[in-house]
C-alpha positions as MATLAB code, in Angstrom:
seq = 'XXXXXXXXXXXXXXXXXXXXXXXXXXXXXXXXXXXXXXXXXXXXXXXXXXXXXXXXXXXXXXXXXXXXXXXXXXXXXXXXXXXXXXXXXXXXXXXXXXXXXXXXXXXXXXXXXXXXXXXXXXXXXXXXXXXXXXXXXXXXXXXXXXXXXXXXXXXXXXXXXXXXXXXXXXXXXXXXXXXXXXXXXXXXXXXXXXXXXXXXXXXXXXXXXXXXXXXXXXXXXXXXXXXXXXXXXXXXXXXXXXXXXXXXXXXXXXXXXXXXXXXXXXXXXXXXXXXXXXXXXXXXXXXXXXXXXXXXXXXXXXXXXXXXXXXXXXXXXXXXXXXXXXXXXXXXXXXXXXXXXXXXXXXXXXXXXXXXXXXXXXXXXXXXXXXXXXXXXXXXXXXXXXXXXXXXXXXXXXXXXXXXXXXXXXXXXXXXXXXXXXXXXXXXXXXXXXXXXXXXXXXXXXXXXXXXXXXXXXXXXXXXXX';
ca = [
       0.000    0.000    0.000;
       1.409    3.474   -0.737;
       2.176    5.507    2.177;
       0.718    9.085    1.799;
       2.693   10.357    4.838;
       5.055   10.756    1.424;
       2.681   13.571   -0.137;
       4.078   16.913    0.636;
       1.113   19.167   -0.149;
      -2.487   18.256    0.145;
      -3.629   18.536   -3.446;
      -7.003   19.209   -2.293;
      -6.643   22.977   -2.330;
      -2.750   23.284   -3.451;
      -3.764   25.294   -6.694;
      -4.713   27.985   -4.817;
      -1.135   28.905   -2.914;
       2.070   29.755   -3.759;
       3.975   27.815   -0.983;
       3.222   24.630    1.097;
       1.902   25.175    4.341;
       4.366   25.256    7.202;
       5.313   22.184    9.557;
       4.864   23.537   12.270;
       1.404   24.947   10.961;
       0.456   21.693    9.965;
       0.434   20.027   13.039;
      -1.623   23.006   14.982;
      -4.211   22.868   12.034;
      -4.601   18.994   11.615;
      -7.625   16.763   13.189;
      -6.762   13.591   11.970;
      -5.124   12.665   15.376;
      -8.387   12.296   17.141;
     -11.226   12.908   14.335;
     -10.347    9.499   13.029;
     -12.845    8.313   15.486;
     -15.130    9.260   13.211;
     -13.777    7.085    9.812;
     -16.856    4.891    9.531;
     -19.711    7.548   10.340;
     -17.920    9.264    8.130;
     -18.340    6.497    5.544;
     -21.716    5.477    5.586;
     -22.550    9.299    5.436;
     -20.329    8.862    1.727;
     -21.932    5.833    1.107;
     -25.295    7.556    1.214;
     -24.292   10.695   -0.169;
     -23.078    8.811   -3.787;
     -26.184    6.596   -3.796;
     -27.905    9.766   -4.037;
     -26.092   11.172   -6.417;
     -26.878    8.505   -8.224;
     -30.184    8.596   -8.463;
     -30.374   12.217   -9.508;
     -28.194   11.100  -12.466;
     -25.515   13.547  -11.409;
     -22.991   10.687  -11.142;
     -22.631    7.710  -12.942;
     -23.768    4.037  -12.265;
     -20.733    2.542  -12.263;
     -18.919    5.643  -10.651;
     -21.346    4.836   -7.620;
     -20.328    1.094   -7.787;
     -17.192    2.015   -7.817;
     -17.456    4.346   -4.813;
     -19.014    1.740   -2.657;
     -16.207   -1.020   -3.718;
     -13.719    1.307   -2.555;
     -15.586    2.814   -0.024;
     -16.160   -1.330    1.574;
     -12.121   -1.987    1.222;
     -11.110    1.393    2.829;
     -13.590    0.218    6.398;
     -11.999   -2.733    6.120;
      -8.334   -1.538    6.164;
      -9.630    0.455    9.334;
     -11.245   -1.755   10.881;
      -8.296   -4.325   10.917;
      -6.040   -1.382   12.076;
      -4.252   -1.386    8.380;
      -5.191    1.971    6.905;
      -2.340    4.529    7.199;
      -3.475    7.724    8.515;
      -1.585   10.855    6.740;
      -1.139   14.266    8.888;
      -0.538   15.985    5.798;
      -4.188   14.999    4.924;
      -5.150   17.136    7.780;
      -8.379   15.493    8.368;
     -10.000   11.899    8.536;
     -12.279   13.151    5.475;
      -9.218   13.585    3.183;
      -7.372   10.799    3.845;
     -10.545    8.680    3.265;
     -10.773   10.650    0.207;
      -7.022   10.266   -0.970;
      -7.290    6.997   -0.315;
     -10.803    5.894   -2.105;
      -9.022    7.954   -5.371;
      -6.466    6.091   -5.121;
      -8.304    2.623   -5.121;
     -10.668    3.879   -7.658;
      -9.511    6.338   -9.757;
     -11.927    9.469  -10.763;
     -15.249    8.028   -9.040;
     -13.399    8.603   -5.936;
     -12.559   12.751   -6.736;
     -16.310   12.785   -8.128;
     -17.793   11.179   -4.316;
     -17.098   15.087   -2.890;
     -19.725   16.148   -5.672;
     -22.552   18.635   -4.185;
     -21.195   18.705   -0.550;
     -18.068   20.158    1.445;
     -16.419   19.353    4.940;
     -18.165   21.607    6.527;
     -21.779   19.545    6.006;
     -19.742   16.301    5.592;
     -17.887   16.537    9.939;
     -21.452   18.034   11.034;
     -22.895   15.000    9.265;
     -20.310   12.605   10.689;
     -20.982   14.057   14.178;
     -23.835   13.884   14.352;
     -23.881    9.948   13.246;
     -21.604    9.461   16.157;
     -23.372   11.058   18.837;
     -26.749    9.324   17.767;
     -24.316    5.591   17.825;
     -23.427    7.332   21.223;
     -26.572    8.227   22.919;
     -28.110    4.537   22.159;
     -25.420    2.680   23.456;
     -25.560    5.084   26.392;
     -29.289    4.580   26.691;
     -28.110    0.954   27.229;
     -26.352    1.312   29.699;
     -28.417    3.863   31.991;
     -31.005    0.973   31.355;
     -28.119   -1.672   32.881;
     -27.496    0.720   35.895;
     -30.978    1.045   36.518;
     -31.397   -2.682   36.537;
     -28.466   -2.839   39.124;
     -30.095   -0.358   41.556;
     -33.401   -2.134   41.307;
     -31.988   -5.772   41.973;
     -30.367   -4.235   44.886;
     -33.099   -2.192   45.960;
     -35.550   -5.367   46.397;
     -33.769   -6.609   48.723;
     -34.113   -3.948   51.401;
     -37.319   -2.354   50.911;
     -37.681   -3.177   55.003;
     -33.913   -2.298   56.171;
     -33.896    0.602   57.955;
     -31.281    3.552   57.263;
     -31.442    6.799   58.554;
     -32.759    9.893   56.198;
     -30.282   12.961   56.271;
     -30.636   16.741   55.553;
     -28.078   18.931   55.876;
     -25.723   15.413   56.751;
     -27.960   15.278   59.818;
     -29.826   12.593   60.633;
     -33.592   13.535   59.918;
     -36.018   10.966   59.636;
     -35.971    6.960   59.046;
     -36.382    5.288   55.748;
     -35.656    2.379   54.077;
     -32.228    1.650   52.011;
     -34.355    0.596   49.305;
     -36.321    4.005   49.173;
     -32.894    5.779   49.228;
     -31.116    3.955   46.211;
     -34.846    4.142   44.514;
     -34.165    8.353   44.664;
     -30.790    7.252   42.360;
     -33.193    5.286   39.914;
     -35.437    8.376   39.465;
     -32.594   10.613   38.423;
     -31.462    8.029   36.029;
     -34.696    8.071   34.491;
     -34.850   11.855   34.162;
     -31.283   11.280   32.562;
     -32.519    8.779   30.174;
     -35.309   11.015   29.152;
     -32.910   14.132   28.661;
     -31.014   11.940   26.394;
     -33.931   10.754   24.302;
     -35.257   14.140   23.824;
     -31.563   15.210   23.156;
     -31.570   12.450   20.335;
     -34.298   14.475   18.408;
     -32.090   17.573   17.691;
     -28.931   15.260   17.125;
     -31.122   13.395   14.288;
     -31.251   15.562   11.818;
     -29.183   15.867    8.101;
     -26.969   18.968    7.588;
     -25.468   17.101    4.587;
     -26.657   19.377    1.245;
     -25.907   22.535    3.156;
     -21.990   22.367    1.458;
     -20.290   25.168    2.568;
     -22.812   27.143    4.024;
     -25.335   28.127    0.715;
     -26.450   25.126   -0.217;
     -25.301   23.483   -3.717;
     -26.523   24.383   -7.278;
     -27.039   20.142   -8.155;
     -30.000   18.689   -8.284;
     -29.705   16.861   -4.949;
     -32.318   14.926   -2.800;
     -31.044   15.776    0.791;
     -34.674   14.091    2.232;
     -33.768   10.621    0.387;
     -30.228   10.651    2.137;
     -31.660   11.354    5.268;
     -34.345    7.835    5.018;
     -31.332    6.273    3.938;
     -28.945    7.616    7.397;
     -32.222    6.896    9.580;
     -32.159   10.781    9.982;
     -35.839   12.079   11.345;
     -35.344   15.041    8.723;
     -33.294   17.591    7.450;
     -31.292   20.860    8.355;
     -33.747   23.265    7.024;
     -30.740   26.148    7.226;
     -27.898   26.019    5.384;
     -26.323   28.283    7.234;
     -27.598   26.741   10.584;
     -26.748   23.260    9.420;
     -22.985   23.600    9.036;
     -22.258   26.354   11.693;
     -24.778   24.533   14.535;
     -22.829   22.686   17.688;
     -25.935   23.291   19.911;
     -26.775   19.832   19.826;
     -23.332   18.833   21.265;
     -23.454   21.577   23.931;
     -26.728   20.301   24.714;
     -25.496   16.463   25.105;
     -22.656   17.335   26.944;
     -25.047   18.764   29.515;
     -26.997   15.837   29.206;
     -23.554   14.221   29.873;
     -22.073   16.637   32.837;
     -26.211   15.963   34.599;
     -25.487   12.197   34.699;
     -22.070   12.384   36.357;
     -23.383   14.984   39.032;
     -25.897   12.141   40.049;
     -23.144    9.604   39.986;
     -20.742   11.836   41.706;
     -23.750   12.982   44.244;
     -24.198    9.227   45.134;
     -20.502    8.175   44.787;
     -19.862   10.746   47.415;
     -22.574    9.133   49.543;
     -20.725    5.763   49.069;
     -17.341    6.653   49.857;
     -18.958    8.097   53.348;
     -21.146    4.774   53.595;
     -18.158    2.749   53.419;
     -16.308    4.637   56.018;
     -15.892    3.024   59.704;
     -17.784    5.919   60.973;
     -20.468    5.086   58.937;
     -19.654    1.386   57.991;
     -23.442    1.220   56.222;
     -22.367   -1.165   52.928;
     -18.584   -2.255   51.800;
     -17.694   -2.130   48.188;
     -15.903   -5.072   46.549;
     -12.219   -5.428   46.585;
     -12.528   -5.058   43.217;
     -13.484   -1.770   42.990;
     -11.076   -0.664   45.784;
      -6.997   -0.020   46.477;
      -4.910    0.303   49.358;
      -2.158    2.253   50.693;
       1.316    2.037   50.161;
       2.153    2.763   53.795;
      -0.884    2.050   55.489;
      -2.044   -1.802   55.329;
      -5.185   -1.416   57.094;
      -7.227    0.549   54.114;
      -9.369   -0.130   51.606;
     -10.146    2.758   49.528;
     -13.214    3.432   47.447;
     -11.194    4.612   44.331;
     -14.262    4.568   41.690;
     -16.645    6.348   43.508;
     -13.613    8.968   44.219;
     -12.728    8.973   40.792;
     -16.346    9.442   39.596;
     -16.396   12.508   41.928;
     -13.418   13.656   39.821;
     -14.031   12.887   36.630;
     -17.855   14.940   36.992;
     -15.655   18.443   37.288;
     -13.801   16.793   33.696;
     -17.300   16.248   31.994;
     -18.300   20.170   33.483;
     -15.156   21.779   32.141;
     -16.088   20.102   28.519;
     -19.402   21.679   28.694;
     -17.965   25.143   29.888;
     -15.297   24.472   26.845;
     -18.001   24.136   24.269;
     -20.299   27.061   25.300;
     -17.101   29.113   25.082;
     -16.077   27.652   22.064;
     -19.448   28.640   20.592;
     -19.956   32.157   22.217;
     -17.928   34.225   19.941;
     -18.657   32.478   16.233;
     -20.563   34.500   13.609;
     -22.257   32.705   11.016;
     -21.055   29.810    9.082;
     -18.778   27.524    9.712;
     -15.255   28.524   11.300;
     -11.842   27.120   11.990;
     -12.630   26.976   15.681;
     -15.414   24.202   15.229;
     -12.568   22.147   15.027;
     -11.903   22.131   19.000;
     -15.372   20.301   19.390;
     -14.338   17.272   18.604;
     -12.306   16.353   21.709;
     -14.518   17.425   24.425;
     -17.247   15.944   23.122;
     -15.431   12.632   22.319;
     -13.954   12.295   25.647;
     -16.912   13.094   27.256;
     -19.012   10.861   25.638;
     -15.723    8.488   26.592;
     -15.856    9.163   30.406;
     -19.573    8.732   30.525;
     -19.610    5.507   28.808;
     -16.728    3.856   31.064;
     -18.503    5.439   34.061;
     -21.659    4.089   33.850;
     -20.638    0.326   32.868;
     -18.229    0.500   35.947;
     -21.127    1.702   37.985;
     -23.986   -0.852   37.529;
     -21.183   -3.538   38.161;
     -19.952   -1.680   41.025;
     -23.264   -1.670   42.704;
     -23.856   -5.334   42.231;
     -20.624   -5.733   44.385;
     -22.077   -3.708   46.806;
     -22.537   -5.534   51.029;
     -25.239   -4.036   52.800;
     -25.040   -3.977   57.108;
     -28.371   -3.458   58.108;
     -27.496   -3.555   61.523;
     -25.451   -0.635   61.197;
     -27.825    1.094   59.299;
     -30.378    0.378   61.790;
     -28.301    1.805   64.725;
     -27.581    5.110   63.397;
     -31.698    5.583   62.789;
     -31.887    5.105   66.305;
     -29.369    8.384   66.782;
     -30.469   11.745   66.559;
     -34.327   11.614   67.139;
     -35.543   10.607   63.860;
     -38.987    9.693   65.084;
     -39.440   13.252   66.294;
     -41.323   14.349   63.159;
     -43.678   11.224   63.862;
     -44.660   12.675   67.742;
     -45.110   15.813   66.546;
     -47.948   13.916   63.523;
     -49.101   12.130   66.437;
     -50.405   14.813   68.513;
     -51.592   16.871   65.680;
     -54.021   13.791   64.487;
     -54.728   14.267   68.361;
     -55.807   17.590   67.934;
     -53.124   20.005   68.631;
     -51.785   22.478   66.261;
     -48.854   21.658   64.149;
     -47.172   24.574   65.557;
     -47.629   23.866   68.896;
     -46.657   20.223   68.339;
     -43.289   21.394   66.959;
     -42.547   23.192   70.364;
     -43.567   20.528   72.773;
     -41.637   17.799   70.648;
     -38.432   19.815   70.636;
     -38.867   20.258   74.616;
     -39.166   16.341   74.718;
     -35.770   16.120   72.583;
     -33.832   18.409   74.356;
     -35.480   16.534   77.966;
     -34.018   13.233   75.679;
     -30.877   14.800   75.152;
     -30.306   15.714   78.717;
     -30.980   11.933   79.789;
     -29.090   10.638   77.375;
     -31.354    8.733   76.070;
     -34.259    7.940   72.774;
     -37.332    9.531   72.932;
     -38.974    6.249   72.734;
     -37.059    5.528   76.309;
     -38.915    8.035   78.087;
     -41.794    7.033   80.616;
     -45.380    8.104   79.524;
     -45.864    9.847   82.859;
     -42.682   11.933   81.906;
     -43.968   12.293   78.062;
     -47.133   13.647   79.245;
     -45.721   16.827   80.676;
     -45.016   17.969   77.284;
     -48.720   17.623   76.147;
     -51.336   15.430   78.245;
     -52.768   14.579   74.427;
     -50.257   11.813   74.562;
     -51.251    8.157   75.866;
     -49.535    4.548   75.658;
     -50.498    4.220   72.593;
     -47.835    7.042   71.369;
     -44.935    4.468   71.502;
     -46.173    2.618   68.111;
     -45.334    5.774   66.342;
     -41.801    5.918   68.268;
     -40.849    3.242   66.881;
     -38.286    3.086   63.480;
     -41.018    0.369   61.860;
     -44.067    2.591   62.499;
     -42.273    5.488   61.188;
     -41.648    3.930   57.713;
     -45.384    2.727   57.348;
     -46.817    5.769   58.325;
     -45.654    6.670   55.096;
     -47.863    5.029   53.051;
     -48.547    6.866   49.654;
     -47.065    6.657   46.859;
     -43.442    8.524   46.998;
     -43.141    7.267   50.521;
     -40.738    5.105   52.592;
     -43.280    2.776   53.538;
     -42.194   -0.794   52.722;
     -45.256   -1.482   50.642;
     -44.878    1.555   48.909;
     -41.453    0.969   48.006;
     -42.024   -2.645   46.652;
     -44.892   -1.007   44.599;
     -42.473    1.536   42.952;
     -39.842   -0.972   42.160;
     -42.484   -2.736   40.611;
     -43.598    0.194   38.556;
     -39.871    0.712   37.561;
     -39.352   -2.835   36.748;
     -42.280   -2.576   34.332;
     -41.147    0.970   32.909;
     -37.393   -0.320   31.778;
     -39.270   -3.449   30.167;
     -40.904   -1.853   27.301;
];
């Protein structure tokens, strides 16, 4: 195979200058280091682009034939890790390009008929991100699975319910990691709706005026499984709003990981010691042989601020652009890819990460019983009882800070003793004192009851099937 790292200009556009561009410029102008992710979109977009041509008789039968023979060997030499990429071809379009011309002779210089690189990369991209956002899609789907299998299990273990990292009220571990599911489903729906802008063709745009053949841009989008066209063609080659608007898709996901990451690494610590994560999933210290550290969920934490800088990089990339396309669109490419990167490796790690996940009820249970978190349910009690919710606030919080100064759980204290708080209360006030009758007095639908839990996993277990 000929090596065009040997070409010295890029005969593309040579006619036009007097002198070959500069080494050094050449390597701060090229994209084929990292755009060659996008070879095959960037293939089937051809692919589609000379069948149409095609049909509107602007190319020949056998040029199209031609096209797609070459077209079919050049994915192969990529896929088996054979083709030879070419700096001085800037771009993966060109060297595809070079290379199909070179295979095929003038059917490959007439492919570029009645489009330019500025619809053909916003094409490309947006063939990528689509591939992306499914396979993402996936894997939400596999996470969500993972937090529901674990979530059955402990619809009835008892954890206590923080605000402000104190501890506020029981509930059940099951209702917690169900608040995790319901994020991931508003992330999943983000994404979908996301999807709609992403699907659409900017290829027949060209440059930025559209193209004076007879093209059929609606029959190349059926055949790319676009849901329409760029109706702009100054909007289609210049627009990057649909990978802003992914990427905060994107940077929306990893705050929920990093949100519940963070709640893991304090879970797993022996002041907490509520679940252990599997070794797995963990290091130790070079010094100190004792630890175990929770290195995903850290890392997760870390890698959120990554996906947020992208997303801060694109908006600023797009802030200053007037209308069309522009040099600078280049620098999309790499947030966006690594993004789409870091959320992909975070979420398969994830849902395998929380199937590795030990849960110590027992623990769990004990630190309910700190910090009063049936005062809420006293204070319900003797309003059903007839006393104003107001009123009930005060006399509970006398009864805590009476707890506080025993030393002991409001459920410990003597009725007799209870009663000079409010003489509303009777022996029947200890039910409610209790870290059971807390959770099912919460019995409607968003609550920590058991039941109620069970019912939503249900509901969730029926919404990921279809």
């Amino acid at each position: 195979m000929q090596d065009p790292t040997q070409e010295k200009n890029n005969d593309t556009w040579s006619g036009r200058f007097n002198e070959p561009v500069a080494e050094l410029v050449k390597r701060y102008t090229a994209s084929v280091g990292f755009d060659h992710k996008l070879a095959l979109f960037d293939i089937q977009g051809s692919l589609a682009h000379a069948q149409m041509l095609a049909a509107c008789d602007i190319i020949r039968l056998q040029d199209l034939k031609d096209i797609q023979r070459g077209l079919g060997q050049i994915e192969n030499e990529i896929l088996c890790g054979e083709f030879v990429w070419s700096l001085d071809l800037e771009d993966v379009h060109l060297n595809i390009e070079k290379r199909l011309t070179t295979l095929v002779g003038d059917a490959g210089k007439r492919l570029h008929t009645g489009r330019s690189r500025n619809d053909q990369v916003a094409t490309d991209v947006r063939l990528y991100l689509r591939s992306a956002i499914d396979d993402l899609l996936g894997l939400i789907k596999a996470l969500q699975g993972a937090l529901l299998d674990l979530a059955e299990q402990h619809t009835s273990t008892i954890m206590p319910g923080f605000t402000h990292l104190q501890v506020a009220q029981p509930i059940s571990f099951a209702h917690h990691l169900m608040a995790y599911f319901e994020m991931l489903k508003r992330d999943a729906e983000r994404l979908r709706d996301c999807r709609k802008r992403v699907n659409r063709l900017p290829l027949g745009a060209a440059a930025l005026a559209g193209t004076s053949y007879p093209i059929k841009r609606e029959y190349v989008a059926e055949l790319l499984g676009f849901d329409g066209v760029c109706e702009n063609s100054l909007d289609a080659v210049s627009d990057r709003d649909f990978a802003i608007e992914f990427t905060a898709c994107a940077a929306l996901i990893m705050t929920h990981l990093s949100r519940f990451s963070e709640e893991l690494i304090l879970w797993m610590s022996p002041r907490f010691g509520f679940i252990d994560i599997a070794d797995r999933f963990c290091t130790g210290s070079s010094i100190m042989p004792q630890k175990k550290n929770p290195d995903v969920p850290e890392l997760v934490r870390g890698k959120t601020g990554r996906v947020n800088g992208h997303l801060v990089a694109l908006l600023t990339l797009m802030k200053g652009q007037p209308l069309a396309y522009n040099k600078d669109n280049q620098e999309d490419k790499e947030p966006l890819f690594d993004t789409v990167e870091t959320l992909t490796q975070t979420l398969r790690i994830y849902a395998d990460m929380i199937g590795g996940i030990t849960v110590k009820p027992e623990a769990m249970r004990s630190a309910a019983l700190q910090g009063y978190a049936t005062a809420t349910d006293l204070a319900d009690y003797l309003v059903k009882k007839g006393l104003p919710f107001r009123d009930a606030h005060e006399a509970v919080a006398l009864a805590v800070r009476f707890a506080e100064q025993r030393g002991c759980d409001l459920s410990d204290i003597g009725l007799a003793e209870l009663q000079q708080f409010s003489t509303l209360i009777g022996d029947d006030v200890y039910q409610v004192l209790t870290l059971e009758g807390s959770l099912a007095s919460r019995n409607h639908i968003g609550g920590t009851a058991p039941n109620q839990v069970a019912a939503a996993i249900v509901r969730a277990r029926n919404g990921l099937a279809k």
